[in-house]
N, CA and C atoms as an extended XYZ file, in Angstrom:
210
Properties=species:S:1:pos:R:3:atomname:S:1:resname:S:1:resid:I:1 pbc="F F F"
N        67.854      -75.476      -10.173 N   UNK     1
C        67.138      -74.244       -9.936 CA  UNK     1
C        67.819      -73.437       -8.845 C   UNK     1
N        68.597      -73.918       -7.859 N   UNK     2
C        68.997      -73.400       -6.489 CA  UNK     2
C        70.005      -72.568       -6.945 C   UNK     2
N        71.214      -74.010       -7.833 N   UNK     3
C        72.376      -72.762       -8.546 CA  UNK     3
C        71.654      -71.962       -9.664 C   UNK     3
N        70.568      -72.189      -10.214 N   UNK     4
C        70.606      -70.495      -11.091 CA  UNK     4
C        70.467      -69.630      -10.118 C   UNK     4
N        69.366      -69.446       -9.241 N   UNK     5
C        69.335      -68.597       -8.039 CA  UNK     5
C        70.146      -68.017       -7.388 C   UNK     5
N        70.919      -68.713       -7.474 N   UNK     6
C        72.406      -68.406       -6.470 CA  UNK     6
C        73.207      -67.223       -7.308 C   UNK     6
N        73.503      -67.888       -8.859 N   UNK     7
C        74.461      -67.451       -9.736 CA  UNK     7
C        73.735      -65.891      -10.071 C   UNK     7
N        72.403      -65.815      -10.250 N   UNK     8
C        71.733      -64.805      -10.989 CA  UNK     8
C        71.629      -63.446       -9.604 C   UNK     8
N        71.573      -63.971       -8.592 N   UNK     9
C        71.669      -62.699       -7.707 CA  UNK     9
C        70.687      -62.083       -7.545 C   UNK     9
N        69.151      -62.479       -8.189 N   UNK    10
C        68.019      -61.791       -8.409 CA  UNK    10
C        67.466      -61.748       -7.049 C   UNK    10
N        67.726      -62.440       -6.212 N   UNK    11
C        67.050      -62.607       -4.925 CA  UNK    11
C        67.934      -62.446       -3.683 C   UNK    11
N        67.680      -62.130       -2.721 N   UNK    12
C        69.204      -62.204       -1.483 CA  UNK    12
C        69.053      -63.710       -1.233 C   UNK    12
N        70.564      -64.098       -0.730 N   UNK    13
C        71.283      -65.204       -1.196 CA  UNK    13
C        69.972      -65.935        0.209 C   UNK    13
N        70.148      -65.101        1.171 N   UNK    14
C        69.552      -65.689        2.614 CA  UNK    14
C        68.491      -66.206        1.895 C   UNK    14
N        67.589      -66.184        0.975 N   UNK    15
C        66.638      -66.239        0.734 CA  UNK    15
C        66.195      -67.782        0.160 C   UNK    15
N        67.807      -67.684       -0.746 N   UNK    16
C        67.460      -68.843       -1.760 CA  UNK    16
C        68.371      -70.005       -0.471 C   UNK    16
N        68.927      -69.590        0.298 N   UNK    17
C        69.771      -70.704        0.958 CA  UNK    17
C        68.731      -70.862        2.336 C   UNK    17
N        67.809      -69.893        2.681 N   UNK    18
C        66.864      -70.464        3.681 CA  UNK    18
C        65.709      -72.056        3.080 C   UNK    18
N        65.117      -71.780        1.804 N   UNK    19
C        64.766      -72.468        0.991 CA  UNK    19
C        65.135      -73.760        0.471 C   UNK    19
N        66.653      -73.643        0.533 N   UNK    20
C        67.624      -74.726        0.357 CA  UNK    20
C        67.817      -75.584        1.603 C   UNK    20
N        67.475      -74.843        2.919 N   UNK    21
C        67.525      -75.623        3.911 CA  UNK    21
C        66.184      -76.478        4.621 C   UNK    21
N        65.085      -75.352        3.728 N   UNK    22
C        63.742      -76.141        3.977 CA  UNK    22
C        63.530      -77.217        3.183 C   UNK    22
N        63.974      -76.925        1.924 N   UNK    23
C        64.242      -78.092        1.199 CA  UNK    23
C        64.592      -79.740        1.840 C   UNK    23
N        66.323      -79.120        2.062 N   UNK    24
C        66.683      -80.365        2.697 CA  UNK    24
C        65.456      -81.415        4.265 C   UNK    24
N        65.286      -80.467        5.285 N   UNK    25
C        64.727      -80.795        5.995 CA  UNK    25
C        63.445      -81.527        5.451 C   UNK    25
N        62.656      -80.781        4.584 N   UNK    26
C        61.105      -81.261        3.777 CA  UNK    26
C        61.886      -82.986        3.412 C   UNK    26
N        62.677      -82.961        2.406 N   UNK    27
C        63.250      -84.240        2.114 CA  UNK    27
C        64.015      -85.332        3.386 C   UNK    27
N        64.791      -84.845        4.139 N   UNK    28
C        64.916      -85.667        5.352 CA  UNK    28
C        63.927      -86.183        6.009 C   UNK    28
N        62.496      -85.583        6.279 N   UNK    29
C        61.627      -85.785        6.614 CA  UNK    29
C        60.529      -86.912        5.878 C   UNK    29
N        60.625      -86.792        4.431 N   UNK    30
C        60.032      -87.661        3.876 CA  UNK    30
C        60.810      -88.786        3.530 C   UNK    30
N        61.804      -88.679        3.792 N   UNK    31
C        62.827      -89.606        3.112 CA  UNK    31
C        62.806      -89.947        1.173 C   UNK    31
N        62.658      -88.639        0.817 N   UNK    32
C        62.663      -88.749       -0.621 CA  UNK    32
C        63.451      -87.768       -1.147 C   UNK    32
N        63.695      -87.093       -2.536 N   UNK    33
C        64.299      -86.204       -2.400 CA  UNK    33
C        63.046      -84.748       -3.515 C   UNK    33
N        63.279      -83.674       -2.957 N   UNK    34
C        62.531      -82.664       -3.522 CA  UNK    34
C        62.112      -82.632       -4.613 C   UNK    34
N        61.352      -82.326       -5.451 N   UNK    35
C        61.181      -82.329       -6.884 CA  UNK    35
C        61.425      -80.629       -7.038 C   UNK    35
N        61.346      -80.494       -8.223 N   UNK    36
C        61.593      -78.645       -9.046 CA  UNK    36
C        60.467      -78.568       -8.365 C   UNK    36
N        59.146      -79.029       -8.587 N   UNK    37
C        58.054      -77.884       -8.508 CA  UNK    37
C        57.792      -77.740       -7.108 C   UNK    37
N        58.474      -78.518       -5.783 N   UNK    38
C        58.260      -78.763       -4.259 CA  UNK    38
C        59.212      -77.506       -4.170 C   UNK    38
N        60.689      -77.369       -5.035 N   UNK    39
C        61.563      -76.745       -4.095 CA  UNK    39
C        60.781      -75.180       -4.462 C   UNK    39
N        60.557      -74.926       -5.794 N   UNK    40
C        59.664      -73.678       -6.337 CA  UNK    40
C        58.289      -73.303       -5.209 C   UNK    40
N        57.434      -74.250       -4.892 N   UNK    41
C        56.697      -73.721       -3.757 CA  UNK    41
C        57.500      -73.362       -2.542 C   UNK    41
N        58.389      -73.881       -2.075 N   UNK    42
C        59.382      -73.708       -0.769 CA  UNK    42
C        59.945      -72.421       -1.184 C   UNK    42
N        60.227      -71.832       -1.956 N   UNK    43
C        61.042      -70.462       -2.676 CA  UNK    43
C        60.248      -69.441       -1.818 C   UNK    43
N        59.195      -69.740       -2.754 N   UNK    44
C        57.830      -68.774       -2.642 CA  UNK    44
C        57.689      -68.632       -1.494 C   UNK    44
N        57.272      -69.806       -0.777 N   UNK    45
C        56.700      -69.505        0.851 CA  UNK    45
C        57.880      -68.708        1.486 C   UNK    45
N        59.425      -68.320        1.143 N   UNK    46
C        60.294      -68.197        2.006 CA  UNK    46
C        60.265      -66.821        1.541 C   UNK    46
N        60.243      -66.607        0.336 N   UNK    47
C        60.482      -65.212       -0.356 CA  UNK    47
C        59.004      -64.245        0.535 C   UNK    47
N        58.156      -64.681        0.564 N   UNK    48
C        56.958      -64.124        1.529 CA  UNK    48
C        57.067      -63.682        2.584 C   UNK    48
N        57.970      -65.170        3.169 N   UNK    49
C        58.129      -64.853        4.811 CA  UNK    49
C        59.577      -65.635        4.788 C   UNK    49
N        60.506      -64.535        4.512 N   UNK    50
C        61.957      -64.794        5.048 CA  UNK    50
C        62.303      -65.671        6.439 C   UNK    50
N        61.561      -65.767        6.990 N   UNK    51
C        61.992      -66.530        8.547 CA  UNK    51
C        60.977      -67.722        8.651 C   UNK    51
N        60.321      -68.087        7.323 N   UNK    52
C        59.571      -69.492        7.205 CA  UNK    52
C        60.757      -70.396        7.591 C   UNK    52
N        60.089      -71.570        8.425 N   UNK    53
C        60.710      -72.638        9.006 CA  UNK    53
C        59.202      -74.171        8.239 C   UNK    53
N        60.158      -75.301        8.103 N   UNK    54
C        58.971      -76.203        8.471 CA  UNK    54
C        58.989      -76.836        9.629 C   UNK    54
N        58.111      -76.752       10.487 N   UNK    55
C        58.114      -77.439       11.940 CA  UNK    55
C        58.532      -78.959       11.597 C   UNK    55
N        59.228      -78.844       12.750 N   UNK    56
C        59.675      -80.649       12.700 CA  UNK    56
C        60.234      -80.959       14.159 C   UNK    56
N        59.977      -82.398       14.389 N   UNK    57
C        60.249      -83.165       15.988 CA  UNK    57
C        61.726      -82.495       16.219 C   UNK    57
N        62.019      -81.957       17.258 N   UNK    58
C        63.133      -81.697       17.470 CA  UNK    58
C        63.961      -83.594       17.733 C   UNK    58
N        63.140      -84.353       18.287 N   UNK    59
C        63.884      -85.309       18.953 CA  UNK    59
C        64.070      -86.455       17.087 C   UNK    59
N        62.988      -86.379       16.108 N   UNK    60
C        63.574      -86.458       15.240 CA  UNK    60
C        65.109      -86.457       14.163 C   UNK    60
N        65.760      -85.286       14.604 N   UNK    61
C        66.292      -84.312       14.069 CA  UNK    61
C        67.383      -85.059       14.881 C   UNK    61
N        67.704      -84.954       16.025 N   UNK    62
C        68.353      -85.630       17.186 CA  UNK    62
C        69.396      -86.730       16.975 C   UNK    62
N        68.266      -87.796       17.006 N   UNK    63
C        68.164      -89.021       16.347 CA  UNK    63
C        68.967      -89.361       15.334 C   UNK    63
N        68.350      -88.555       13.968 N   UNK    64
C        68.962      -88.467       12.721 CA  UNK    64
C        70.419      -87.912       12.738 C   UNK    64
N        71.123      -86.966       13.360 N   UNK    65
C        72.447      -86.273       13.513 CA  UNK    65
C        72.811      -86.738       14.585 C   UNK    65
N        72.237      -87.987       15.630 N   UNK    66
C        73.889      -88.480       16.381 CA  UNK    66
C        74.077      -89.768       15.533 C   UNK    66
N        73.455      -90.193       14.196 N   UNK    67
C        74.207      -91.189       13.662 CA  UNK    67
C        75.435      -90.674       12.961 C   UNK    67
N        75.231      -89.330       12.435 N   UNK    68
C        76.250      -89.005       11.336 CA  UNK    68
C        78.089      -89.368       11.462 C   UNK    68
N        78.919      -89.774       10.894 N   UNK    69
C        80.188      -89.476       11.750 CA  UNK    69
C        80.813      -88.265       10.410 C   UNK    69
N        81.174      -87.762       11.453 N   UNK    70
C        82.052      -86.468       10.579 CA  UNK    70
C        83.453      -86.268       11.035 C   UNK    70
């Protein structure tokens, strides 16, 4: 659904890639991964309010990215 979004241009890109990032976070958070109809409500809420965030532990977040190695 993200790449039709992307490809089709119907929406500004910020829009569908803010969504894409609530996405990810929603799923880091649950430790599962999104379904169509989770990332489709996440669309919506972002397309409403462009600067929707989902609150989350900063020290969470922390945690999770000083394991990464890059």
């Amino acid at each position: 659904m993200a790449c039709c979004l992307l490809n089709a241009r119907s929406v500004p890109t910020s829009v569908t890639e803010n969504a894409i990032q609530q996405a990810v976070v929603l799923g880091t958070m649950s430790g599962s991964a999104v379904d169509v109809e989770t990332f489709e409500v996440l669309f919506h809420a972002v397309t409403l309010n462009p600067s929707f965030k989902i609150p989350f532990p900063v020290t969470f977040f922390h945690t999770f990215f000083n394991s990464w190695v890059c």
